[in-house]
N, C-alpha and C positions, 0 to 999 in steps of 0.2 A: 504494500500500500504506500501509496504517497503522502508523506505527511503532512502536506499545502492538499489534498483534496481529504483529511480527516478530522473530523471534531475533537482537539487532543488541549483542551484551556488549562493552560499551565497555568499557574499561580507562583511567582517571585517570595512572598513570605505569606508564612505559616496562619492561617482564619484563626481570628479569635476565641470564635466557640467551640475548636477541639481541643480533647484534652490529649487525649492517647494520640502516640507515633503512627499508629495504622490511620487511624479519621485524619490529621494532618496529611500526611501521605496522598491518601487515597483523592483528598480536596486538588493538592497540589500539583498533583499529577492528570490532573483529570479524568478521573475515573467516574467520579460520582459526582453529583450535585444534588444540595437539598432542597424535596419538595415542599414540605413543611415538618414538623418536628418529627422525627423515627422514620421516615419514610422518604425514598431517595431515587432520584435517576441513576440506572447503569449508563456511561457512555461507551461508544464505543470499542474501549481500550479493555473498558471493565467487562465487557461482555465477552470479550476475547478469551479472557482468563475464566471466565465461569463457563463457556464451551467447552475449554479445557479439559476443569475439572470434574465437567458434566461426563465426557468422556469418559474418564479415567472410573469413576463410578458408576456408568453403564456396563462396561467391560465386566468389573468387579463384578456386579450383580450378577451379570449373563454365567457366570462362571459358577454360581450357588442355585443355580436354576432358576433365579426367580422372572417371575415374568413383569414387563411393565403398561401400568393401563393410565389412567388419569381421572381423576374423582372430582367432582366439583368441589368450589370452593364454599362453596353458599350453601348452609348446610340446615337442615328443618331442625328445631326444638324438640320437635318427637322424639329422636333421635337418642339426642342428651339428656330427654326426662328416662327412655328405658334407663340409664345407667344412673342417674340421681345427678351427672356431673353438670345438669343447665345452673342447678343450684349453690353447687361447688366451687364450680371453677371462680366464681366474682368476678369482679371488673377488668380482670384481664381480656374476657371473653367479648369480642365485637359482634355486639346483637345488634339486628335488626328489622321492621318488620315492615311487609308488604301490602300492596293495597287492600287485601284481603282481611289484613288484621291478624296474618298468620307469622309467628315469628320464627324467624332464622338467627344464624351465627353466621360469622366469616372465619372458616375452620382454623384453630393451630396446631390440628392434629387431627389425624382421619379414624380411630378406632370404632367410633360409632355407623360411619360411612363402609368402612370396609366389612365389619360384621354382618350388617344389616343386605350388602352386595353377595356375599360368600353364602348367609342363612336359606338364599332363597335358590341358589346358582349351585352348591355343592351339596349334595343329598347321599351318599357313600361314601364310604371308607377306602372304597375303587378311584376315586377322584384325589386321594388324599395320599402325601401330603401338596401341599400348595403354597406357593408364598408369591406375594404380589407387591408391588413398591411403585409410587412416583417422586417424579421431582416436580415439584407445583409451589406457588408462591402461596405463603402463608400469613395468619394475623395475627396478633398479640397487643391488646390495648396497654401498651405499659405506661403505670403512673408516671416514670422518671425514661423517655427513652434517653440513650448516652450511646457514649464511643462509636458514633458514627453508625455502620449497618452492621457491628459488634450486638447492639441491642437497639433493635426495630421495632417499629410497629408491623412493618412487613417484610419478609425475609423469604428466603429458597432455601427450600427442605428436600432433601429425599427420604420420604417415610417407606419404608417394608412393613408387608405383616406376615407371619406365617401360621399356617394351618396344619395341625396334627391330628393323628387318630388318638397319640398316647403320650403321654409325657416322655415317656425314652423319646420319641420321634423329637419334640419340642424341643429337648437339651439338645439334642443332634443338629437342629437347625439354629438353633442358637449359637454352637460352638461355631457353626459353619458363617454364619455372620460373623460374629464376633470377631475370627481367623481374619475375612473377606477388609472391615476395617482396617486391620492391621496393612494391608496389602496398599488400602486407599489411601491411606494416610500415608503412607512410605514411600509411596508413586505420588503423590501431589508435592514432596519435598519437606516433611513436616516432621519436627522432633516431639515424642507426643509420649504418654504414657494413660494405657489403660488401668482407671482408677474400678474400687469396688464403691456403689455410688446408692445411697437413698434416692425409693423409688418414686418418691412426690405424687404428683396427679394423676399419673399412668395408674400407676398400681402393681400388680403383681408381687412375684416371689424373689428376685435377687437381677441385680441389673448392672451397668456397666460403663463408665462415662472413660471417654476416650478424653484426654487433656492436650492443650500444648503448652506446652511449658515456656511461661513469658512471663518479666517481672508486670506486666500489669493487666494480670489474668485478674477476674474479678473472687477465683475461687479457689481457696485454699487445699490444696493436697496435702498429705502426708505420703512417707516413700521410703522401700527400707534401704539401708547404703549395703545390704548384699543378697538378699533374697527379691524376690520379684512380687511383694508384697504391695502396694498402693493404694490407700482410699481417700476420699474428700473426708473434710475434719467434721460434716453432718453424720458420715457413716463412723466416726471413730469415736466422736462424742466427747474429745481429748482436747477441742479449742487448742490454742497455742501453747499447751503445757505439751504437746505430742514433740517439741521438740526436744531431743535428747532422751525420751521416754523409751522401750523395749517393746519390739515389733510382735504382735502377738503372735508368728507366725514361727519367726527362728530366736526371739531374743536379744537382737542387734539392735543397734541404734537406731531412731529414727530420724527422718528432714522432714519439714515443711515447703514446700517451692507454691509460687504461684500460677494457675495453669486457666486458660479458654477452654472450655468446653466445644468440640465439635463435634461430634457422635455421643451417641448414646444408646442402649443395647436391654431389652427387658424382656426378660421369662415371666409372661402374663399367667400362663396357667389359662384356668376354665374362667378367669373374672368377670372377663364381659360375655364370652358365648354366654354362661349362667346368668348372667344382668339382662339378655336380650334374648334368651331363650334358643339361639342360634347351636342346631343339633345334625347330626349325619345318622343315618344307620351303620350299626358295626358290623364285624361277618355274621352274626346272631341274628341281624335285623331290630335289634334294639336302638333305639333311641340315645345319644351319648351326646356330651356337650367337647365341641372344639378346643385345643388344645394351643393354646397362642404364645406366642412371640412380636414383639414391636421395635422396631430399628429404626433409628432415628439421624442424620446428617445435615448438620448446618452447611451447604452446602456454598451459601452468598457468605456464610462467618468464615468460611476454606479462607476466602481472600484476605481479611481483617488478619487472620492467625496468620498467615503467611509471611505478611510486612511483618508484625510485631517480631518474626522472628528474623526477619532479611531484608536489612536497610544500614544505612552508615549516613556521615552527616549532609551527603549529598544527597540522597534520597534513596528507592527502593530498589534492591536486588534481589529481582524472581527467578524463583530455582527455575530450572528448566523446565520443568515438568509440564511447569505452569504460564509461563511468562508470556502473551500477549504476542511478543515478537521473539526468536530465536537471533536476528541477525539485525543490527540499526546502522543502517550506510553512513554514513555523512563525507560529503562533497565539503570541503572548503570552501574553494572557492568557484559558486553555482555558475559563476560568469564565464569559467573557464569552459570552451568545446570539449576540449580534451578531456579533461577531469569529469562533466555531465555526461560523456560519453562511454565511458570505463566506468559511473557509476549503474549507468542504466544497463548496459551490457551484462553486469555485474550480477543486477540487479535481476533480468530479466531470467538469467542462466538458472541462479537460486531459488525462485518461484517455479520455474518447469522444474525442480529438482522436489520441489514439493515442500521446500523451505518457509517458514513466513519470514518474513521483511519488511522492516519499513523504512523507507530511505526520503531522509529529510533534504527535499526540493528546494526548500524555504530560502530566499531573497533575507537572507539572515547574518548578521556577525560569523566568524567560528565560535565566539564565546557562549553566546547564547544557544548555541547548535548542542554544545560540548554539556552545557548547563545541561539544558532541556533533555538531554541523553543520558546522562547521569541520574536525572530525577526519576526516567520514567524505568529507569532500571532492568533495560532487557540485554541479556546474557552475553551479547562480543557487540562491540562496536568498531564497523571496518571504514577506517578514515582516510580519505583519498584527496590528496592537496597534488597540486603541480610539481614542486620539489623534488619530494618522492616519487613521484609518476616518471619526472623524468629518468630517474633511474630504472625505473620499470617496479618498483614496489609500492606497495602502500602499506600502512599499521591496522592491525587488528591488535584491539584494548577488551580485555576477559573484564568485563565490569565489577564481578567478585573480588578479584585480587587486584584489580586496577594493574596487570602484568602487559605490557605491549609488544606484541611480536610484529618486526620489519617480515613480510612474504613477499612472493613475486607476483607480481599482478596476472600472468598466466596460470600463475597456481591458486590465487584466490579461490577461486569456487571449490578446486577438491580439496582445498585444504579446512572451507567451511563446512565441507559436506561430512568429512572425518570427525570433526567434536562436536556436530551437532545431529546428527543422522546415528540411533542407535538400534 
């Protein structure tokens, strides 16, 4: 892409009203803009990155069987009085009601939708098991929204549910999530650690919070320094005395670190089939209640947790995995034939090569060029001024290390295509 034909509004210094490196970031770089409080434009930059990691979580899913359908957002009250949670949930929950006088919700979570789809659509034990997941924007009336699309009012989720004849099956699908996370999380570029986590509004019998580990995670872990021990301080019950305390597991020391939540992983049992009456026949022909599972992926917070972990004081450095662009041209100087001609050549070679790119056009400074590519943080910057041309090379700068290797202008492309092609 060309950067003179892309909506990319940088921002020179830091907006007032973020507090956290990721909301700063994300402003600066143009990713997002705010609509009004907790609720936000992706720009194009930012949508780049949440394809991405849409991907990488497709993948992952296609891999655990599960299948993907799409559930509406707008969800009837019926729904939530079978389960008691219209009562429950309080002012988080965005109601509201139609001309009919009939009221609804704007869902932050499908387990009423998905049961109520399964109770009427799976009637054997023949059918079973099943697990089903989207990725769909979601809603959350929060009192206090903060850290930019860290905490929404409206966000991207990918919810899973899965369906059992029997509890073994349940755990079985649960491990197999739970594993599937690991996998996501590892592939998006993310230092994270699966905590043992309270099951809040869901419910169920033992659950699972995936962390990334940032000083300004909103949520306190504990963690052992040698066994693979981890819970949040609601599950330990130990507040900040849990530092230096004995790991109930082996003994050892423990740490506190502060971590983001972006997954989340819960062995429901029969809670809601039982709440909603949602039954299969077994091989007897009996009547039996559904055996559930609910997996959960901040999947718009991927990108918040990603800066908070990969940035320096220029701005943001996106692991690969994820970054928007693989490769950012910059031409010095645009005026020169020669130099716009070895960029687009360049340019043109790496996109039939299945590369993204984006090579900054712009009637701009170098400095601004340099600025502007440092902020938006994508993975090699291959810089092509006259000087070097006329030797026949140009710089490619690894934005991580800020390391700059002189190549030869004939070698550019295989030599991009070798550290970014895996």
């Amino acid at each position: 892409m060309y950067y003179s034909q892309t909506l990319i509004p940088t921002l020179r210094d830091d907006p007032a009203d973020a507090e956290v490196i990721s909301h700063k970031l994300m402003l600066r770089s143009g990713l997002i803009r705010k609509l009004s409080p907790g609720i936000y434009c992706y720009l194009p930059l930012a949508l780049l990155v949440l394809r991405k990691i849409e991907k990488v979580v497709r993948e992952e899913m296609a891999k655990t069987g599960a299948q993907e359908l799409l559930l509406p957002a707008l969800q009837p009250s019926e729904l939530w009085e079978e389960t008691g949670r219209w009562q429950k949930y309080g002012k988080e929950l965005m109601r509201l009601r139609d001309r009919h006088d009939h009221d609804f919700c704007l869902g932050p979570t499908h387990e009423e939708v998905i049961v109520d789809l399964v109770r009427k659509e799976v009637r054997s034990y023949r059918q079973l098991p099943v697990t089903l997941y989207q990725i769909q924007t979601k809603f959350r009336d929060e009192i206090r929204p903060r850290f930019g699309i860290m905490r929404g009012r409206e966000f991207i989720m990918k919810d899973a549910y899965s369906f059992d004849a029997d509890i073994e099956g349940a755990k079985l699908n649960y491990q197999k999530m739970y594993d599937a996370y690991h996998k996501i999380f590892s592939r998006v570029g993310l230092r994270f650690r699966a905590v043992e986590a309270d099951n809040g509004m869901i419910g169920g019998s033992s659950s699972h919070e995936f962390m990334v580990l940032t000083d300004t995670g909103e949520e306190a872990i504990v963690s052992c320094t040698v066994c693979l021990y981890a819970a949040n301080i609601e599950k330990t019950e130990m507040g900040h005395q849990a530092v230096g305390d004995a790991c109930p597991r082996c003994g050892k020391l423990l740490t506190v670190d502060r971590g983001i939540e972006v997954g989340h992983v819960f062995l429901l049992g029969t809670k809601y089939s039982k709440e909603m009456k949602a039954v299969f026949l077994n091989d007897k022909g009996e009547e039996q209640f559904f055996e559930m599972g609910c997996y959960g992926i901040g999947v718009s917070r991927i990108i918040a947790a990603a800066i908070e972990q990969n940035y320096d004081e220029k701005g943001i450095v996106w692991p690969m995995q994820i970054a928007p662009y693989l490769v950012h041209i910059i031409p010095v100087q645009e005026k020169s034939e020669k130099v716009m001609m070895t960029a687009k050549q360049i340019y043109t070679a790496l996109l039939e090569k299945g590369v993204d790119v984006l090579m900054d056009d712009r009637a701009e400074r170098p400095g601004v060029k340099f600025n502007d590519a440092d902020l938006l943080g994508v993975p090699y910057q291959l810089v092509i001024g006259e000087k070097n041309l006329a030797k026949g090379q140009i710089e490619l700068k690894e934005r991580k290390s800020g390391a700059v290797t002189v190549i030869e202008t004939d070698q550019a492309v295989s030599h991009i295509l070798k550290i970014t092609v895996k």
